[in-house]
C-alpha positions as CSV (number, residue, x, y, z in Angstrom):
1,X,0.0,0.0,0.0
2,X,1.2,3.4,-0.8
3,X,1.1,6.6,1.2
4,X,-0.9,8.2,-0.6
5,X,-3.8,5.6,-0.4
6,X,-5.6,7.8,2.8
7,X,-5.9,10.8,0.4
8,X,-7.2,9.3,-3.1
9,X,-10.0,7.3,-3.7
10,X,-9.3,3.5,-5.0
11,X,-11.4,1.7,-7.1
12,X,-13.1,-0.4,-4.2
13,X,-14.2,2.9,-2.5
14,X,-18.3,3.1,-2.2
15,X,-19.8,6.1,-3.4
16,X,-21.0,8.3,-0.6
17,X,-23.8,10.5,-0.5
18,X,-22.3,14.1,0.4
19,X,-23.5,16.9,2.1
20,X,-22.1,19.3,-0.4
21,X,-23.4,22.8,1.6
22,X,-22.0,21.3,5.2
23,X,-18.6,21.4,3.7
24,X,-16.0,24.2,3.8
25,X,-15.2,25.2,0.1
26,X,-11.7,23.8,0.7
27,X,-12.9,20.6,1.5
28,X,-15.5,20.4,-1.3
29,X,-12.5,21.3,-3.8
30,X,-10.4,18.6,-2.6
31,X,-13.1,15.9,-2.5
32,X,-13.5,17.0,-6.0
33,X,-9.9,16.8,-6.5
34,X,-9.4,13.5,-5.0
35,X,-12.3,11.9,-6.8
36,X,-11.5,12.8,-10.1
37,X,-7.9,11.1,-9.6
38,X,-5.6,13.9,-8.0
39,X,-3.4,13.2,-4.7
40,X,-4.3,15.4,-2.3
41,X,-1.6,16.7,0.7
42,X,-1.2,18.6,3.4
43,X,2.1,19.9,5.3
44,X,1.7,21.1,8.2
45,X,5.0,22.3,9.2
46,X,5.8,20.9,13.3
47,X,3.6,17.9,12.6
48,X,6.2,16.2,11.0
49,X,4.7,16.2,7.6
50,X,6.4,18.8,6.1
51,X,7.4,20.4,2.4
52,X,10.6,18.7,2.4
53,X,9.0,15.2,4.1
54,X,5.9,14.7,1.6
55,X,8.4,15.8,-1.9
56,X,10.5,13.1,-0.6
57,X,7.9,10.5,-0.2
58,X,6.7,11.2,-3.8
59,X,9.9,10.6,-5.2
60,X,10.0,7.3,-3.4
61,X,6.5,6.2,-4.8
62,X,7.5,7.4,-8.1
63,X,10.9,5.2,-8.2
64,X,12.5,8.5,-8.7
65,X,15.8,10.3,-8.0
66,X,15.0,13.8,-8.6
67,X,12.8,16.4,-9.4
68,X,12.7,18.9,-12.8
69,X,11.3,22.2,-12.7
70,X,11.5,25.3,-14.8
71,X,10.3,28.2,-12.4
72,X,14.1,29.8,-11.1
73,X,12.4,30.5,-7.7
74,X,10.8,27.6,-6.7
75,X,14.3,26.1,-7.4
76,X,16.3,27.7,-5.6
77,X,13.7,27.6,-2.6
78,X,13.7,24.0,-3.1
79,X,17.4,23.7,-3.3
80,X,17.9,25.0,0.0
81,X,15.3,22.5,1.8
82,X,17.5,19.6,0.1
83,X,15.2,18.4,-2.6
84,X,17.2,16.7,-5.4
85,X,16.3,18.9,-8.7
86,X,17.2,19.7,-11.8
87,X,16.3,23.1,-13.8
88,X,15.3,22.6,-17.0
89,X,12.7,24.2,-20.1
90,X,12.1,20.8,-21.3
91,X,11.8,18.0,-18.9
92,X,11.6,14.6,-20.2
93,X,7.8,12.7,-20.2
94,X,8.6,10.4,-17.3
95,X,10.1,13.2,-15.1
96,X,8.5,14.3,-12.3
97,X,7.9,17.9,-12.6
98,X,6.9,20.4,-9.6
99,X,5.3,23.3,-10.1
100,X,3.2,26.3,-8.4
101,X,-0.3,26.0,-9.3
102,X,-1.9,29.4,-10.2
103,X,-5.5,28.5,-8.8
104,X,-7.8,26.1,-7.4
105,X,-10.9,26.0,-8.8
106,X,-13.5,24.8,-5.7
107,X,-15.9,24.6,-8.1
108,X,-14.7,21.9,-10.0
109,X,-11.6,20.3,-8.6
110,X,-9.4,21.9,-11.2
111,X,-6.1,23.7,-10.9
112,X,-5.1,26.2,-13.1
113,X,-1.7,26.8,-14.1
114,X,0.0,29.1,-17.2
115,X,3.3,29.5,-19.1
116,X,4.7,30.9,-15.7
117,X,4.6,28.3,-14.1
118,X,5.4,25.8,-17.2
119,X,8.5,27.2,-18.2
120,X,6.3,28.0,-21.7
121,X,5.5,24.2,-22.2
122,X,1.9,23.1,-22.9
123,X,0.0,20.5,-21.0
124,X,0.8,18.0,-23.7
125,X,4.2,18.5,-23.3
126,X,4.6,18.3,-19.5
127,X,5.5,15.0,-17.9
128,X,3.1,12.5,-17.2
129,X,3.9,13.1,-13.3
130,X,3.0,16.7,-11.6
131,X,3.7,18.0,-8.3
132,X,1.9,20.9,-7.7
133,X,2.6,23.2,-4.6
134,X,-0.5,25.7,-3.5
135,X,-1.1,27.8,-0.6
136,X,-4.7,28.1,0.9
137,X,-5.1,31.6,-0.3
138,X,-5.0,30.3,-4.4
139,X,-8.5,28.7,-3.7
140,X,-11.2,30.5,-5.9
141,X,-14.4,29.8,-6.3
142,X,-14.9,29.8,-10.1
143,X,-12.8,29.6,-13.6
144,X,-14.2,32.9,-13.9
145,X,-12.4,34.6,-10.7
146,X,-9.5,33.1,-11.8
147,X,-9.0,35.1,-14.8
148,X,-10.4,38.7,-13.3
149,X,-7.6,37.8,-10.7
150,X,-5.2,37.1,-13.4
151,X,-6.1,40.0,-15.6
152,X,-5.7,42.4,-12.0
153,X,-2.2,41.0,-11.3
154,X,-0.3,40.9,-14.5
155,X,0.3,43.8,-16.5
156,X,0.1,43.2,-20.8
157,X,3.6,43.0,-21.1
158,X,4.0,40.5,-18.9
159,X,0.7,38.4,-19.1
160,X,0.9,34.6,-19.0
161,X,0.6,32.9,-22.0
162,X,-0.9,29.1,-22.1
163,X,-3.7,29.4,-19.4
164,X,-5.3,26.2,-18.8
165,X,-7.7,24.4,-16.4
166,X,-6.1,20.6,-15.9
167,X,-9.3,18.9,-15.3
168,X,-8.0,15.0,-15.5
169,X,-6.0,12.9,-13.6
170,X,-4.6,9.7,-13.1
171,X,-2.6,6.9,-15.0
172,X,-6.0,4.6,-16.1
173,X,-7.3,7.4,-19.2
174,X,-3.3,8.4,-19.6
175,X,-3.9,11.4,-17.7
176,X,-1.3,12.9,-15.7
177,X,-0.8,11.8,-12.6
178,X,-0.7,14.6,-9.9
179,X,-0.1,15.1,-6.9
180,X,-1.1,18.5,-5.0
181,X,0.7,19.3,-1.8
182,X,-1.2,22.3,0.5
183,X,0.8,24.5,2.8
184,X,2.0,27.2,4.9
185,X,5.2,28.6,5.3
């Protein structure tokens, strides 16, 4: 059994009826998350199941040695915590790739990223494995808020090319498999 089997669904899982209005919209995007394939994790730092704890125990489960990424900051922050990485525009398809997310969509369970965080590449061209780091404050209701908040943080000059909404997951359609990590610093 893997460790990630507490926060995905397996195939044996029951549905469940779900109180969708008791929920907290963080919960209801990752049970949306989680059921449409997606790896759901927290770190909370003190606990013991911190950044640098849960990027290691993906690489284990993914019979990896290191990580690629193309954002220069998230590097070098990464760097100094000790993760094995490798900076790179092109990262090969069985790679595992980490990467900021730009939003989480509650609505649907979605994360949307751009060319900012993608190094330029396009969804077909990122590796088949995805880390995606996100802080609590990148939650958004709708696709829609997403982009008003994109078009009131970047100026034209610098406005992200490549925005998309990655709505599949898992290896069993050839989706990517991805892994979201929540946390603090």
């Amino acid at each position: 059994m893997g460790i990630f089997k507490f926060f995905g669904r397996s195939k044996n899982d029951k549905e469940e009826t779900v109180d969708w209005q008791a929920m907290q919209p963080m919960e209801r995007f990752v049970k949306r998350y989680t059921d449409k394939g997606g790896r759901f994790l927290l770190s909370m730092p003190g606990t013991g199941k911190d950044l640098l704890e849960l990027l290691l125990k993906i690489l284990k489960e993914e019979q990896k040695d290191k990580y690629y990424t193309s954002d220069e900051s998230l590097f070098e922050k990464l760097l100094s915590l000790g993760i094995p990485l490798q900076l790179t525009h092109k990262a090969p398809k069985d790679a595992v790739f980490v990467l900021n997310a730009q939003f989480l969509i509650e609505a649907q369970g979605d994360i949307m990223i751009t060319g900012k965080q993608t190094g330029g590449m396009t969804p077909e061209e990122l590796p088949r494995t995805l880390v995606f780091l996100a802080r609590p404050g990148q939650l958004v209701t709708s696709v829609e808020e997403a982009m008003t908040r994109i078009n009131r943080m970047y100026k034209s000059s610098d406005y992200p090319a490549n925005i998309r909404t990655l709505r599949h997951f898992g290896k069993e359609q050839n989706h990517p498999t991805a892994y979201l990590i929540l946390y603090e610093e």
